[in-house]
Backbone as numpy.savetxt, mean C-alpha at the origin, in Angstrom:
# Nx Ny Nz CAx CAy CAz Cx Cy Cz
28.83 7.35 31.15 28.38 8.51 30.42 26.86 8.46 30.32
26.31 9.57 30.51 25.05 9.74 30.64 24.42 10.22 29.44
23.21 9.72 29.10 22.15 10.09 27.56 21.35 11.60 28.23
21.51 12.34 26.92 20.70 13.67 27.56 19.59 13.08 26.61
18.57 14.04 27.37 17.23 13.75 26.66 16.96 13.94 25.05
17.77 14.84 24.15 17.77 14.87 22.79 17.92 13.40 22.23
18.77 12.45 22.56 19.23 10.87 22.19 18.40 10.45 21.63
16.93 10.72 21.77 15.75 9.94 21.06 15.62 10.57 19.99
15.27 11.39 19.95 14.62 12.62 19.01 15.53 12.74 17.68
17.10 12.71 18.30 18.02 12.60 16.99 18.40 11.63 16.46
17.87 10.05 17.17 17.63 8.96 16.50 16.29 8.99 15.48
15.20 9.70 15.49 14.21 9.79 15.24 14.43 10.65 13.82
15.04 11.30 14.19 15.38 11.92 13.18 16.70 11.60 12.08
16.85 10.62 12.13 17.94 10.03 11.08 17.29 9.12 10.67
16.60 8.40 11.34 15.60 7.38 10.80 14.63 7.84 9.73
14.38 9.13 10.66 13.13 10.01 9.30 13.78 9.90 7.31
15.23 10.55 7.86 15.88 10.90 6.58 16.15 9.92 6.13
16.66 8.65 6.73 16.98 7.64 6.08 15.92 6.98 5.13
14.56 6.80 6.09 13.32 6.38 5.19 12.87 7.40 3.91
13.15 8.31 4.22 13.20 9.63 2.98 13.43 9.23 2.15
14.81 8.90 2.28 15.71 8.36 1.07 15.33 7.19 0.66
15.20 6.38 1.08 14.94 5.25 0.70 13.32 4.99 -0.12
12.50 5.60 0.51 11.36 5.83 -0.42 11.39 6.44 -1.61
12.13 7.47 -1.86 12.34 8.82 -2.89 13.06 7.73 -3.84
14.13 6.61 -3.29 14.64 5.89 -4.36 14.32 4.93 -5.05
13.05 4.57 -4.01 12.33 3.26 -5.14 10.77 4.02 -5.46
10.82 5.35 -5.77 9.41 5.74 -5.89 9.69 6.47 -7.66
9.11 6.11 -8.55 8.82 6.48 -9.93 8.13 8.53 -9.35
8.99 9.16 -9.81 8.92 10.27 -9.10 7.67 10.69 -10.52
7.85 10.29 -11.76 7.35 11.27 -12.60 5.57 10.51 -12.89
5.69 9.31 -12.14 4.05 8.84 -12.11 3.34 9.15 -11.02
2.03 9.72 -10.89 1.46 10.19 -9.99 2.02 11.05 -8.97
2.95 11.91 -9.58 3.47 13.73 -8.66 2.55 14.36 -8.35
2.31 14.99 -7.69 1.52 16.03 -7.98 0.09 15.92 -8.80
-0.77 16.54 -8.08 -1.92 16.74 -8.43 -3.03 15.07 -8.17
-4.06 15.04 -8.74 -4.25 13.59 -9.04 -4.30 12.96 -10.57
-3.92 11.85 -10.32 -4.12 11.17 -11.42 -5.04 9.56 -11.50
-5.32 9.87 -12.52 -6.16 8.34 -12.16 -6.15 7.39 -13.46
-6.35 6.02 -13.32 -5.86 5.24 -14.72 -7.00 4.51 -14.60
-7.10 3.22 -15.55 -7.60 2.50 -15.05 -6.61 1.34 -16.28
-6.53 -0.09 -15.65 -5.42 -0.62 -16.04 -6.07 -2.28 -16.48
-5.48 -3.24 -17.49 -5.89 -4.70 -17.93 -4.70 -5.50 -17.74
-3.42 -4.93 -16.88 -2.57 -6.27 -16.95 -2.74 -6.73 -15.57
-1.66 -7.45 -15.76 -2.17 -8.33 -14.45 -1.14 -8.13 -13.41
-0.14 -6.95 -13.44 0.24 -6.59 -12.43 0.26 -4.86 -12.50
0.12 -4.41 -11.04 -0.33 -3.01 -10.38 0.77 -2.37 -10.01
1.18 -1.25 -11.02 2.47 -0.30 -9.90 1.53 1.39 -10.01
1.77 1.45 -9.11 0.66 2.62 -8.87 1.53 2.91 -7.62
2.33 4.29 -8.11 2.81 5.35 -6.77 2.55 6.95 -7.03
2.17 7.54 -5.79 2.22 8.83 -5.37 3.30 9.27 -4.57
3.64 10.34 -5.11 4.89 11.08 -4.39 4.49 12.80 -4.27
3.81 13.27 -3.17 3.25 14.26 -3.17 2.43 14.77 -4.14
1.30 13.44 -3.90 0.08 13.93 -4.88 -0.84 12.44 -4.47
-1.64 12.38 -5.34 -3.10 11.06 -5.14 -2.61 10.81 -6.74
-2.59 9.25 -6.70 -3.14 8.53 -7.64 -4.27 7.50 -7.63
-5.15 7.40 -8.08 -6.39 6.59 -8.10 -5.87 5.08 -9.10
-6.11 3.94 -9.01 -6.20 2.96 -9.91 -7.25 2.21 -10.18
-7.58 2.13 -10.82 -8.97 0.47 -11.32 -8.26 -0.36 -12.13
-8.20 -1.84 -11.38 -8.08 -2.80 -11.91 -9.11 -3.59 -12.68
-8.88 -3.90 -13.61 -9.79 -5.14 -14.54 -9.22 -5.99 -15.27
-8.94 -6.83 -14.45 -8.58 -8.21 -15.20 -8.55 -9.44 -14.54
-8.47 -10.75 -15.21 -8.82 -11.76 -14.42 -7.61 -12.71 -14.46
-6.85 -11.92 -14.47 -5.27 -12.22 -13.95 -4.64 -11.82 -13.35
-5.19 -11.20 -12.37 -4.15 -10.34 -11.45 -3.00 -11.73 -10.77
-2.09 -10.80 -10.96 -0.72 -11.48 -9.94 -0.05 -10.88 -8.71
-0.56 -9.36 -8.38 0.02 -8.42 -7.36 0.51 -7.23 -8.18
1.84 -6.61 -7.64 2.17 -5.52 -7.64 2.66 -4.78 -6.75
2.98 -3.44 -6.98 3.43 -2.40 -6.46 2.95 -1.35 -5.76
3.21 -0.66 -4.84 2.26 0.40 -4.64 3.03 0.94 -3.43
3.30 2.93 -3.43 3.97 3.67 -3.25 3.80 4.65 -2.84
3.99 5.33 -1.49 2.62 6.27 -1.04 3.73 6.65 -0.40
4.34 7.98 -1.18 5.10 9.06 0.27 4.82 10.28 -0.15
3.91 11.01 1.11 3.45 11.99 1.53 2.41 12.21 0.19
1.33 11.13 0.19 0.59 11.34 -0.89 -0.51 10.03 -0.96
-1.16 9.99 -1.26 -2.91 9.01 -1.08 -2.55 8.36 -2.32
-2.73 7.30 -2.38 -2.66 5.57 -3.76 -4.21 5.20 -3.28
-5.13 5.52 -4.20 -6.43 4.43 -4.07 -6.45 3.46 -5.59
-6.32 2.31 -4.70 -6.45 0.70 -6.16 -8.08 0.54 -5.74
-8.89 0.43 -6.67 -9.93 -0.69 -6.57 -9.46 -1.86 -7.38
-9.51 -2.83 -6.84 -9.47 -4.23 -7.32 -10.63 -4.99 -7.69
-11.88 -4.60 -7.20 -13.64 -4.57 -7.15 -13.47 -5.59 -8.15
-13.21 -5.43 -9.47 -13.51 -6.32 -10.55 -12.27 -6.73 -11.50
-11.43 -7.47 -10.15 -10.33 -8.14 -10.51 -10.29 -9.60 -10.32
-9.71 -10.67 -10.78 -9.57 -12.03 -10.46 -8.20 -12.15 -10.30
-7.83 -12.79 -9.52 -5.91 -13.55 -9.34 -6.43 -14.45 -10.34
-5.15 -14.65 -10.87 -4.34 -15.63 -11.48 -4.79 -16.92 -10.98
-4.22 -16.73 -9.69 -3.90 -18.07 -9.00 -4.70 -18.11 -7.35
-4.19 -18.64 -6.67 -4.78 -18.39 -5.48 -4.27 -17.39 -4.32
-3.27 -16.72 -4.90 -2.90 -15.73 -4.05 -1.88 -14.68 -5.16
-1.81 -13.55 -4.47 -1.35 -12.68 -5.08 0.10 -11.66 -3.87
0.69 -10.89 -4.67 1.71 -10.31 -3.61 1.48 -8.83 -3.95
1.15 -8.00 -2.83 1.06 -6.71 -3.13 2.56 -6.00 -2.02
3.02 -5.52 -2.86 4.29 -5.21 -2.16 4.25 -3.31 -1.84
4.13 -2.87 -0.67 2.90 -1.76 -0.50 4.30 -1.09 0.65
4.93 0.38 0.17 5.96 0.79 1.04 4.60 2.32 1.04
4.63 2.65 2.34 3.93 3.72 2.59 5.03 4.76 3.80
5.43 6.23 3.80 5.92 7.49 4.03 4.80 8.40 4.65
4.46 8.81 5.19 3.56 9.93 5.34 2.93 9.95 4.61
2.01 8.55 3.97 0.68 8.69 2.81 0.00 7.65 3.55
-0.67 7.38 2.21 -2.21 6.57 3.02 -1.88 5.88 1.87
-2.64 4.57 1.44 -3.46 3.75 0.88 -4.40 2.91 1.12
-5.33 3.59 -0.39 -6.84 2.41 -0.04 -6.61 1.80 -1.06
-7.24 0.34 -0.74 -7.81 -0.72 -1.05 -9.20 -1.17 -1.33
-9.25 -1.29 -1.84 -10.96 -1.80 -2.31 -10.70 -3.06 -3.01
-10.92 -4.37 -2.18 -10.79 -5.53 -2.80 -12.42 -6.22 -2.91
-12.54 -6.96 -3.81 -14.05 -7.95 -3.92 -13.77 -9.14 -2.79
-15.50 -8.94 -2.47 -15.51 -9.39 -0.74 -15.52 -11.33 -0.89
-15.05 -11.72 -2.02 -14.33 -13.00 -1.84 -13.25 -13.26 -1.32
-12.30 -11.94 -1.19 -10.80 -12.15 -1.06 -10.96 -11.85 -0.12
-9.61 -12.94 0.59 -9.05 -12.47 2.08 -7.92 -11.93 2.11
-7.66 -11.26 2.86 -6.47 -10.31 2.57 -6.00 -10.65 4.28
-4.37 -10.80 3.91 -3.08 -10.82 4.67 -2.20 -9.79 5.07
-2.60 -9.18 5.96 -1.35 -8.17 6.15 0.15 -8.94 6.68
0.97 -8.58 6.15 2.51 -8.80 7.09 3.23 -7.93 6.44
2.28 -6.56 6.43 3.10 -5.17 6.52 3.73 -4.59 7.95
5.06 -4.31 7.75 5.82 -3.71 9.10 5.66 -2.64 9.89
4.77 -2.19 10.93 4.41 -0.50 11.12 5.66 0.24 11.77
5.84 0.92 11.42 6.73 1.91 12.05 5.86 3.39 12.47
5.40 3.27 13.22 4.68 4.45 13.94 3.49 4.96 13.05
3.10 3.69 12.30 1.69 4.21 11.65 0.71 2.91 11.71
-0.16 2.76 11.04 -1.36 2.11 11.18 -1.70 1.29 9.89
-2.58 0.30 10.06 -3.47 -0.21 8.83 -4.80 -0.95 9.76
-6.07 -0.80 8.64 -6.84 -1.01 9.58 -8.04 -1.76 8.25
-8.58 -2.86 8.63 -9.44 -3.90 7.81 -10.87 -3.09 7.51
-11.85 -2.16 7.22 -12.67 -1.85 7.03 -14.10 -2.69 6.18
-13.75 -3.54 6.71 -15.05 -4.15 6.02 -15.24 -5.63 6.80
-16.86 -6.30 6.32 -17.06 -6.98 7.29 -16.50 -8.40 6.92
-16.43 -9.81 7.49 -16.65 -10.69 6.78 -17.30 -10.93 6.24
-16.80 -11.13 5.02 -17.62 -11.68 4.00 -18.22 -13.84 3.86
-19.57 -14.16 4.46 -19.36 -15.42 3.91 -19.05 -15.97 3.06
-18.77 -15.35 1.93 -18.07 -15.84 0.47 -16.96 -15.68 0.62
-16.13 -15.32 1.89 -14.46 -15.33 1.97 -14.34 -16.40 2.81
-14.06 -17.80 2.37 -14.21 -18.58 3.08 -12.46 -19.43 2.89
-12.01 -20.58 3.30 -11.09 -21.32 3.23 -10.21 -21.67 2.09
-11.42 -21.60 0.90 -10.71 -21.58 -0.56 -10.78 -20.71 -1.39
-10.58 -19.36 -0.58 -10.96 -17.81 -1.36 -9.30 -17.45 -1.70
-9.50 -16.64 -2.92 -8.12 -16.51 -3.30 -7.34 -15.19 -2.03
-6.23 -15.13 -1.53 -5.46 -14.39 -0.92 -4.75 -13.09 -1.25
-4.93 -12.33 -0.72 -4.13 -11.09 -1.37 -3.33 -10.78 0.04
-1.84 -11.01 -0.30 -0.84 -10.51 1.00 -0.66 -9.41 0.81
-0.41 -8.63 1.59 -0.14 -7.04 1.74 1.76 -7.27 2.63
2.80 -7.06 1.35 3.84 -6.92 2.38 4.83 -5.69 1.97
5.62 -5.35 3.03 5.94 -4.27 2.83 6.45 -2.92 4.05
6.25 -1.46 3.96 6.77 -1.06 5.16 5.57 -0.01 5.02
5.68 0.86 6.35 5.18 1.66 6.80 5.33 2.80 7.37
6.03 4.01 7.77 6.49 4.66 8.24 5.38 5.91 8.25
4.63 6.59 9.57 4.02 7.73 9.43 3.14 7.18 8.10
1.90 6.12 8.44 1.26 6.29 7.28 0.27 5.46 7.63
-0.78 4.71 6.73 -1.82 3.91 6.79 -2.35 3.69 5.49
-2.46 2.02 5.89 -3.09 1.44 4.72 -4.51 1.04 5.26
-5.62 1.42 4.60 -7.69 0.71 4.65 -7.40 -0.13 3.39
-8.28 -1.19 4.08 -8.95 -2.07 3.01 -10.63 -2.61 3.40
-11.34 -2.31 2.55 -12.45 -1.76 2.04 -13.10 -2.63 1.10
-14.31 -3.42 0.68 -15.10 -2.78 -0.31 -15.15 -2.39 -1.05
């Protein structure tokens, strides 16, 4: 039996809906909907999602431990600029849909991607820093991707 050429396209498209769903179900629909919103936050962990809209975050504290962060069909910007980990590494657990997220981390930290792409992108925007050296605290980036992109920045 032979594949007609649709075979892709309607795999493509169940995949779409499936990730739909699955984003829509771990996404806090009534924080950052629509429009923008912006906080600025002192604990030491980050849930910051957009669901057809921008949420902005500022972190300040010198405990960060990681967090959350939620981007379908909608822009998440965290500055972290004037944050400290806890410890020596942190877990940012980062599911992105047809959105974006930025990052703005302080240029001590090194940051880890072992985010999964599924037909989208993430891309390091900034230079080395000599103060990000061997015993700089870590920020992992893990998580999925679908139709989207994560910058980290400065």
């Amino acid at each position: 039996m032979t594949r007609g050429p649709y075979v892709g396209r309607g795999l493509l498209g169940i995949v779409a809906i499936v990730a739909f769903g699955v984003v829509l179900a771990e996404t806090d629909v009534t924080r950052g909907s629509g429009g923008v919103e912006s906080a600025t936050m002192q604990a030491s962990r980050l849930e910051a999602n957009a669901f057809l809209g921008s949420y902005e975050q500022r972190v300040v504290t010198d405990a960060f431990r990681g967090g959350d962060v939620t981007a379908f069909m909608g822009r998440v910007e965290v500055d972290l600029r004037d944050a400290e980990m806890e410890g020596q590494t942190a877990v940012l657990e980062t599911r992105v849909a047809w959105g974006r997220v930025e990052l703005r981390v302080p240029e001590h930290w090194t940051v880890a991607s072992e985010l999964g792409p599924g037909l989208a992108g993430s891309s390091v925007n900034r230079a080395s820093s000599p103060e990000a050296d061997a015993g700089a605290p870590v920020l992992i980036l893990r998580g999925s991707m679908l139709f989207g992109s994560v910058e980290i920045g400065h």
